[in-house]
N, C-alpha and C positions, 0 to 999 in steps of 0.2 A: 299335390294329388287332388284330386278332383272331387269335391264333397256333395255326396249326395243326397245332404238332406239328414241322414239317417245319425240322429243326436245319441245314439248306442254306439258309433265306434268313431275313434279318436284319429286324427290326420294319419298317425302312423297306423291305422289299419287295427291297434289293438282298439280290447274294449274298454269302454269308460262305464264305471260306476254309474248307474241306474237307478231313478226312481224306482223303488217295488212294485207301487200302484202303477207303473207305464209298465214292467214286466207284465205284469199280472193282467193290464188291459189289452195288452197283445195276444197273451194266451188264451186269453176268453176268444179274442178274436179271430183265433184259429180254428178253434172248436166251432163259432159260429158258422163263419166259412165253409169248414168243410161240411156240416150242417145242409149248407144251403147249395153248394156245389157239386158235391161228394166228394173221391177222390180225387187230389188234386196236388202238384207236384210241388218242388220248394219254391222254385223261381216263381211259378204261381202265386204262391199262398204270399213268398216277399213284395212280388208286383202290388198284392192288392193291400199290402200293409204300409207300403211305400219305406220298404228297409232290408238291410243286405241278405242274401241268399243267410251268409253265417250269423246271424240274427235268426234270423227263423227256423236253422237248422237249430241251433242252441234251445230254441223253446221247446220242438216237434221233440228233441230229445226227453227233455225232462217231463212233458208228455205222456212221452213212449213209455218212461221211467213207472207211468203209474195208470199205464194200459188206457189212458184216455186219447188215445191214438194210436193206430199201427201201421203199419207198409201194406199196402196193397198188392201182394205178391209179388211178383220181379219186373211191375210196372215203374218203378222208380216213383211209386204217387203214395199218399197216405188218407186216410180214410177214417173214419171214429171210432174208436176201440170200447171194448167190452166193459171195460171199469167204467162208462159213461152209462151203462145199463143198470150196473151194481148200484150207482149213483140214484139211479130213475126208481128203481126198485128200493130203494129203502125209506126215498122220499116217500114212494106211493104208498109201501107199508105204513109209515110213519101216519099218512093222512090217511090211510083208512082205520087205524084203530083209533084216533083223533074222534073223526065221523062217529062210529060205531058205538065208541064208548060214550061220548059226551051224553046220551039218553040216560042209560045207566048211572052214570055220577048224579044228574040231576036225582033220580030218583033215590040215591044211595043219601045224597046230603039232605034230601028233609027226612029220612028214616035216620039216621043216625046225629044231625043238628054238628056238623061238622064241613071241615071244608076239604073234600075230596077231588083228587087229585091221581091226573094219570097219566106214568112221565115212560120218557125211552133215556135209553143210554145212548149220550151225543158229548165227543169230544172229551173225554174224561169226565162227565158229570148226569146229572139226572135233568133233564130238562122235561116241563111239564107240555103235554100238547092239549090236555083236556083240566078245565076246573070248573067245579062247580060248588057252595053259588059262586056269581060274577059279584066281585065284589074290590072296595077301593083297593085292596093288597091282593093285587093279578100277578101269579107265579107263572101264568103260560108264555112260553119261550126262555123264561130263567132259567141259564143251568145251575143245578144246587149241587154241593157237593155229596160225594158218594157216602163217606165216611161218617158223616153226620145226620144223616136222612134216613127214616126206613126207607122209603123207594129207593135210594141210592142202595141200602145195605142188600137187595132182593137182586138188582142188578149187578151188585157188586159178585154177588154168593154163584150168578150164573155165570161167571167166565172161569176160561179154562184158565190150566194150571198157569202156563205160560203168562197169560196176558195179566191173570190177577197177579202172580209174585212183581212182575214190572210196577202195576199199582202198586202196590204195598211198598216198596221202594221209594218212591217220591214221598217229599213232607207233607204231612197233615195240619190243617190251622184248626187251632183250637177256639171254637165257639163261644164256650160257656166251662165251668170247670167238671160236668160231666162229659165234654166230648171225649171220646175214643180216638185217641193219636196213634197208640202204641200198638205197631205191628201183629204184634203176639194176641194180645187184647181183641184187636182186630179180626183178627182171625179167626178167633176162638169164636166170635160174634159170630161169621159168615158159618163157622162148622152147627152153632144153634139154629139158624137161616135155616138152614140145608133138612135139617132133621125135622123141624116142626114144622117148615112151608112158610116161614112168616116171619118180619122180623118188628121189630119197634123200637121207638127211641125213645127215651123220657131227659127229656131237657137240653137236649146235645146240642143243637141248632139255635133256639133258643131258651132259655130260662124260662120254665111253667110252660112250654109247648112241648108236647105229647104226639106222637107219630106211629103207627101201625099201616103195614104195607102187604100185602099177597103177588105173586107172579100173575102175571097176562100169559099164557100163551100163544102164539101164533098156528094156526092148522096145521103146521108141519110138526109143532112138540117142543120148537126155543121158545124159551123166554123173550116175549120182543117187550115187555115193558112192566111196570108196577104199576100197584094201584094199592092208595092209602087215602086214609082218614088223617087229619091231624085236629085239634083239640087243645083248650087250653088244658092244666091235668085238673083241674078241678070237674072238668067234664068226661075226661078220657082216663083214669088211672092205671095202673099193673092189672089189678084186678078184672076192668074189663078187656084186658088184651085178646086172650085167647076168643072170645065170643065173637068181637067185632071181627080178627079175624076168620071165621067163621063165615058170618057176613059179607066180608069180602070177598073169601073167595068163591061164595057162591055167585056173585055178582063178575068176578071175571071169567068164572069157566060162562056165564051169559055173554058176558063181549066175544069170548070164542066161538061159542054159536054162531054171533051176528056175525064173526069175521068169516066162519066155512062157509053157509051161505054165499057170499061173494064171489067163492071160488066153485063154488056146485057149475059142473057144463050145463 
């Protein structure tokens, strides 16, 4: 049989085991493509990857699978789907409350002498996009876990039923010997979230670090993020929880401000 190059299928035509990073530099490459071409058909999109039609059909599939590509109506051509918007739109969300907030934190950490922090829900965890001060232990792009973190717990308390029972399911790693493993426990935590606006941790993550977080909301009313203080406890206790919450969230209904703005025509 005549080999065309194409290190994805084996003499007899089947397919052969694959690097992931070669799947996955194809697929980007498709996306690119048709990016740059528009729609554009299989034998197209294989010509210019230099690999079989059923190679590229296989990719445009799993794709298709997750709307970052669709068919072009009954032109036999495919084109970039919707789910690449969803994509573009959560990034832009994500960098604009980044932008927005980062004023705020500064101002938040020399009023309260803490290190303020202000994360989204990314991939199962709390990942921070804004801190303030900048300082040798940089948490931005860290994902933290949900369970152990007030901004994880604030995040954690806005999903729905569905998506949080799936969390609760998966194991929790225990931090310290106050973190919160235990489902029930758990729970019970996010049902306190819900009711007072605010959640906090005292030692869960680490030993003598102290955490209190409030919701961001986004213009339309979700929750797109948290915002905490953390503190060794000698500086942050129970006792000031509620107040600095307070604090807080009068500081993110201001990021909300800055965020409508952006969206006024």
């Amino acid at each position: 049989m005549h080999n065309t190059g194409d290190p994805t299928t084996a003499a007899n035509g089947s397919p052969d085991p694959r690097p992931p990073s070669q799947t996955v530099d194809r697929a980007l490459s498709i996306l690119t493509l048709l990016a740059q071409r528009g729609p554009s058909s299989v034998t197209e999109l294989a010509r210019e990857l230099g690999v079989h039609k059923s190679t590229t059909t296989r990719l445009l599939s799993a794709l298709e699978k997750f709307r970052f590509v669709e068919q072009d109506g009954n032109r036999g051509k495919f084109r970039l789907g919707f789910g690449i918007v969803r994509l573009a739109g959560a990034t832009a969300a994500q960098l604009d409350i980044a932008r927005e907030g980062r004023p705020v934190c500064a101002r938040l950490a020399a009023e309260l002498q803490g290190t303020i922090s202000l994360s989204v829900l990314e991939g199962g965890g709390a990942t921070a996009v804004a801190q303030e001060p900048s300082t040798e232990r940089n948490w931005i792009g860290l994902r933290m876990p949900l369970h152990a973190t007030a901004t994880g717990k604030v995040l954690l308390a806005s999903l729905g039923f569905e998506e949080l029972s799936g969390t609760l399911e998966r194991p929790r790693q225990r931090f310290t010997a106050k973190t919160v493993t235990a489902s029930g426990a758990l729970l019970a935590d996010l049902n306190r979230v819900r009711d007072r606006g605010w959640a906090a941790t005292i030692g869960e993550l680490e030993t003598g670090l102290n955490s209190v977080a409030v919701p961001v909301r986004a213009p339309g009313g979700r929750i797109a993020g948290a915002l905490s203080v953390s503190a060794p406890e000698e500086h942050l206790g129970p006792d000031d929880f509620k107040d600095i919450a307070r604090v807080l969230t009068q500081a993110a209904d201001e990021i909300l401000t800055r965020l409508r703005l952006l969206v006024i025509p």
